[in-house]
C-alpha positions as CSV (number, residue, x, y, z in Angstrom):
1,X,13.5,13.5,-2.1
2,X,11.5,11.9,-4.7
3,X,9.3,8.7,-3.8
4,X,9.0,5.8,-5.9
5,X,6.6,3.4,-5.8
6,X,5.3,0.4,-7.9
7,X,2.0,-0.1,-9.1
8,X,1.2,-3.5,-8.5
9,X,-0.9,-4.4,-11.6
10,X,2.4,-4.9,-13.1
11,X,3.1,-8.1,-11.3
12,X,-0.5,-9.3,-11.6
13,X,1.0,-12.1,-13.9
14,X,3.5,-13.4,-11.3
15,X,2.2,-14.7,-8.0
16,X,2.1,-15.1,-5.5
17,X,1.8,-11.2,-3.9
18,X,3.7,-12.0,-0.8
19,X,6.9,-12.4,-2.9
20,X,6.2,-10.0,-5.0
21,X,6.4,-7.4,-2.0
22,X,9.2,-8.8,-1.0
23,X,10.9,-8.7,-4.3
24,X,9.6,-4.9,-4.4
25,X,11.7,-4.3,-0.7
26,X,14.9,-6.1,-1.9
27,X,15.1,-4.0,-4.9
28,X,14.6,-1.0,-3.0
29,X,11.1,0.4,-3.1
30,X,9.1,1.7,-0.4
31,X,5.4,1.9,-1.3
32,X,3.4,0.5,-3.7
33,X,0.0,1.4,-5.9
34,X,-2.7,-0.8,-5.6
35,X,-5.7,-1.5,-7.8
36,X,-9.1,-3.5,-7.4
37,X,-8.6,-6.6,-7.5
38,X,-6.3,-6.2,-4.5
39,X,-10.0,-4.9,-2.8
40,X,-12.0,-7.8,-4.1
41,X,-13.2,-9.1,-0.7
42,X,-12.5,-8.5,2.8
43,X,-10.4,-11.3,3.2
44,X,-7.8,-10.4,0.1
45,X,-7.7,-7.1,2.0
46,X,-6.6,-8.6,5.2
47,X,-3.8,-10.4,3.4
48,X,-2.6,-7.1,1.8
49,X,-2.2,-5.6,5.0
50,X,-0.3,-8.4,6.7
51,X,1.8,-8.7,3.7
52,X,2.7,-4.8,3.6
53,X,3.7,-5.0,7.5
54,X,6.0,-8.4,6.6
55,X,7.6,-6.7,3.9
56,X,8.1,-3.0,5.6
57,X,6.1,-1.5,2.1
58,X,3.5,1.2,2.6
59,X,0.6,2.1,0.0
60,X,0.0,5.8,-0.2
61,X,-2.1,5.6,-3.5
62,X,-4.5,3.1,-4.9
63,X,-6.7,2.7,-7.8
64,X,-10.7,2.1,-7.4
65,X,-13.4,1.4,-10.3
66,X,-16.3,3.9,-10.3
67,X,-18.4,1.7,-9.9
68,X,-17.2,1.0,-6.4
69,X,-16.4,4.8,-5.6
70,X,-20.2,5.7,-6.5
71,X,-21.9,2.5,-5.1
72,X,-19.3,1.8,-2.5
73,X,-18.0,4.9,-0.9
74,X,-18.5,3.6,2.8
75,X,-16.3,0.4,1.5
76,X,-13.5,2.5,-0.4
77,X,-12.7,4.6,2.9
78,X,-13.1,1.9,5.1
79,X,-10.1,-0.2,2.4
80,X,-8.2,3.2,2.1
81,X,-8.1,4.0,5.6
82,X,-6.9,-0.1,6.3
83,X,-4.1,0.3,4.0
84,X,-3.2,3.5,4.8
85,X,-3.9,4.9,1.5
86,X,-4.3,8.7,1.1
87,X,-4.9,9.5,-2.5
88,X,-7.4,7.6,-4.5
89,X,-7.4,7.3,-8.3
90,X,-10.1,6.4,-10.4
91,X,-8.1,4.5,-13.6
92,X,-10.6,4.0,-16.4
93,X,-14.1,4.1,-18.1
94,X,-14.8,1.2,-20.6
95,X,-14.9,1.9,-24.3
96,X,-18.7,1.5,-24.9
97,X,-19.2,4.2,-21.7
98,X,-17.4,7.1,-22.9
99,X,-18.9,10.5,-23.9
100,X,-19.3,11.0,-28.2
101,X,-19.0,14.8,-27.3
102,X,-17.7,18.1,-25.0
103,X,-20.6,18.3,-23.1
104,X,-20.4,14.3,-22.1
105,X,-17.1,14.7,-20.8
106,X,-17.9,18.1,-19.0
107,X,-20.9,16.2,-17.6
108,X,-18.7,13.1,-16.6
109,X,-16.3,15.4,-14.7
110,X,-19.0,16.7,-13.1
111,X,-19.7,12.8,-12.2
112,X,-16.0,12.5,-10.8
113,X,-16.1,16.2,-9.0
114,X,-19.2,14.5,-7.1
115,X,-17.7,10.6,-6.7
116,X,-15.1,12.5,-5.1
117,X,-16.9,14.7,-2.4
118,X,-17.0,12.0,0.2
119,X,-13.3,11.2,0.2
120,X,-12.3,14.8,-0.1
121,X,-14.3,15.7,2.8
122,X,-12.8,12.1,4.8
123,X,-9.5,14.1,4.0
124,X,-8.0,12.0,0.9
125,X,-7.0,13.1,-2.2
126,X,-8.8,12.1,-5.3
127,X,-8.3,11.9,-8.6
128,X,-7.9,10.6,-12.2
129,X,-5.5,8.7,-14.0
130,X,-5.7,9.0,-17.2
131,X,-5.4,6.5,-20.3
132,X,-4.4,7.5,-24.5
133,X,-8.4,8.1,-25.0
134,X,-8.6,11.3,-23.2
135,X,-5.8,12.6,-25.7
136,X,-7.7,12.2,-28.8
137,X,-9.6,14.6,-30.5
138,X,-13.3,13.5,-30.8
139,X,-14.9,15.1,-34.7
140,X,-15.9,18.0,-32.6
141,X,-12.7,19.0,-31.8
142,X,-13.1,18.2,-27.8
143,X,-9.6,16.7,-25.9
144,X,-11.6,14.4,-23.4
145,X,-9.3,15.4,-20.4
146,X,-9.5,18.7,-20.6
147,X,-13.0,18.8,-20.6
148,X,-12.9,16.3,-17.5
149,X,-11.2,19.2,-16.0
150,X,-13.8,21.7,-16.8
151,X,-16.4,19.6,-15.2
152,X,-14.6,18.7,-12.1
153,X,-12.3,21.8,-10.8
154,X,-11.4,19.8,-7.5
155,X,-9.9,16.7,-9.4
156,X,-6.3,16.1,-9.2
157,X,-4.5,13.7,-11.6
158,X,-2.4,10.8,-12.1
159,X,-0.7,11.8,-14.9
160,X,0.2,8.3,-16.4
161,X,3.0,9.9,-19.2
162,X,3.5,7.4,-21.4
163,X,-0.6,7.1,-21.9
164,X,-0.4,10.7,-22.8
165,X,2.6,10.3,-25.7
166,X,0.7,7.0,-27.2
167,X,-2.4,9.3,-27.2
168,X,-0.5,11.6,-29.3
169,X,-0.1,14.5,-27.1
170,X,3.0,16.3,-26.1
171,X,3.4,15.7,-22.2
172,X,5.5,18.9,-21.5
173,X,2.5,20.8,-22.6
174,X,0.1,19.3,-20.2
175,X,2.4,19.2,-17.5
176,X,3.0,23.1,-17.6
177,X,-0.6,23.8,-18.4
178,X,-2.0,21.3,-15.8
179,X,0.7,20.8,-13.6
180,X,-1.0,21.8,-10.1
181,X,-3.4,19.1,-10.8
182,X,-0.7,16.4,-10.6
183,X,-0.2,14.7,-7.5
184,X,1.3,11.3,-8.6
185,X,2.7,10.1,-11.8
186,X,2.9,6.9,-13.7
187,X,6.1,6.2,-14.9
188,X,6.9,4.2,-17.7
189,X,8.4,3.8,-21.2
190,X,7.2,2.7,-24.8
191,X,10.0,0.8,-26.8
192,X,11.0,1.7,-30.0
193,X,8.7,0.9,-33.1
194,X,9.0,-3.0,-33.9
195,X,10.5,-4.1,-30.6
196,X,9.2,-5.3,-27.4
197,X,6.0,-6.9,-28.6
198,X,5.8,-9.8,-26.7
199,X,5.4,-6.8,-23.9
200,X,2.7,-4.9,-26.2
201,X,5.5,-2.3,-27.2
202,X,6.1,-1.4,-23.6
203,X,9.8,-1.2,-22.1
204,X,11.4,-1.0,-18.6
205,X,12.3,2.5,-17.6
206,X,15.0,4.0,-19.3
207,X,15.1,1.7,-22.0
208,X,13.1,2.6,-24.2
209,X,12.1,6.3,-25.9
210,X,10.5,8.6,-23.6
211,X,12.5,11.1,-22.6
212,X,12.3,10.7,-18.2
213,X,15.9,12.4,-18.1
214,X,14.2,15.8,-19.4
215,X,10.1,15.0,-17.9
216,X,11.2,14.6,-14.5
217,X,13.1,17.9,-14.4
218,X,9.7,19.1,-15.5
219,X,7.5,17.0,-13.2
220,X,9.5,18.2,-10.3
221,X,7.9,21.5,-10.3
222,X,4.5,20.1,-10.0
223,X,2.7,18.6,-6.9
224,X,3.8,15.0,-7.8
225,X,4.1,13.4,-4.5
226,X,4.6,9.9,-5.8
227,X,6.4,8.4,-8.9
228,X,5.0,5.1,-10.0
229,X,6.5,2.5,-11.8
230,X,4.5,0.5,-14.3
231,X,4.4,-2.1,-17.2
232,X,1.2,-2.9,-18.2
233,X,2.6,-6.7,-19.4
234,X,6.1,-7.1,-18.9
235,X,7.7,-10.4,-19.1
236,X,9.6,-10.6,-15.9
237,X,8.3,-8.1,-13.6
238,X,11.9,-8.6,-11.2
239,X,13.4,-7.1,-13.8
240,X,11.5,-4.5,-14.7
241,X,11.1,-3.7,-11.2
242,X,15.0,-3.3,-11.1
243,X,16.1,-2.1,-13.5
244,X,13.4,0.6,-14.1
245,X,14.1,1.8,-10.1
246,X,17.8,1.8,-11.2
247,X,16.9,3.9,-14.0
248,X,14.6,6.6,-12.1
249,X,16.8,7.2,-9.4
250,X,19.6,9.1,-12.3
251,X,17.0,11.1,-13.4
């Protein structure tokens, strides 16, 4: 049975999180992603947890900067093992901190490969999720991600699908090629040229271009464990919540 969870930075806009977690529950979702600044101190953390119990949600998978998962790896388990996470994702690198070349990004999955020893030996997964960047050829030819994956041969992926179309890549590619990496996937959809721009040209699941019927046949034969819905800005998260669950479970 497939699992479908919600990443929670899509309802960063509409506090407070207790009713967004119960929103979440009424609409029919089980678990949820988090990201960081669900972590920011101990006492947001405590809240999380109490919230999660009063709402019956669990949180198998959450997002942590690098910074944190290299300066903070005590702090991350100690989170991950409060929440009951048990895969963690780094989600980004700024602009002005990527690699120009192959052998940056070799040598920055090297850096991930490492940032994720102590959590692979604690017994979580970890992994990468991925943005449109690591899709775009740099002048020496290099695809960023697959030269991540060269560096770091331990690294399992987030494979956030919609990222990978807007960085002009065809996702059935990497899925066969680099589908026993996956072990969760961002699902989401990009509305048709012109529309939706109040919501930065994103749409709820189902509505909008990407073909989920077809990728999730395709996804199924990977070790995806979790399906994630996000919106990076929608304009009523309820309703994306509802109608993109609605949507995912006919696929």
């Amino acid at each position: 049975m497939t699992e479908f969870s919600y990443q929670l930075y899509s309802s960063r806009k509409f506090p407070p999180l207790k009713d967004t977690l119960t929103m979440l529950a009424r609409e029919g979702y089980t678990g949820v992603e988090g990201y960081g600044a669900l972590y920011a101190d101990p006492g947001k953390v405590a809240e999380l947890i109490a919230h999660l119990k009063d709402s019956g949600l669990v949180m198998p998978t959450g997002h942590f900067s690098i910074d944190m998962l290299e300066k903070e790896p005590a702090r991350v388990l100690e989170i991950a093992r409060a929440l009951g996470i048990e895969t963690i994702y780094c989600p980004h690198i700024a602009a002005d901190l990527r690699p120009a070349d192959r052998a940056g990004w070799i040598a920055f999955g090297r850096r991930l490969q490492e940032a994720g020893k102590p959590f692979r030996d604690a017994g979580f997964g970890f992994g990468w999720h991925n943005h449109d960047f690591e899709f775009k050829a740099l002048p020496d030819g290099t695809l960023p991600q697959e030269a991540i994956f060269e560096g770091a041969p331990d690294l399992e992926w987030e494979a956030d699908i919609a990222w990978v179309i807007r960085g002009g890549a065809d996702p059935l590619h990497w899925i066969d090629t680099f589908g026993d990496r996956i072990s969760s996937v961002h699902v989401k959809d990009i509305a048709a040229a012109g529309e939706n721009a109040d919501e930065d040209g994103w749409a709820d699941v189902g509505h909008g271009t990407v073909d989920w019927k077809g990728l999730m046949v395709a996804l199924r034969g990977t070790g995806a464990k979790h399906f994630i819905m996000e919106h990076d800005n929608p304009s009523d998260d309820a309703r994306f919540a509802r109608r993109s669950l609605a949507s995912a479970k006919t696929y």
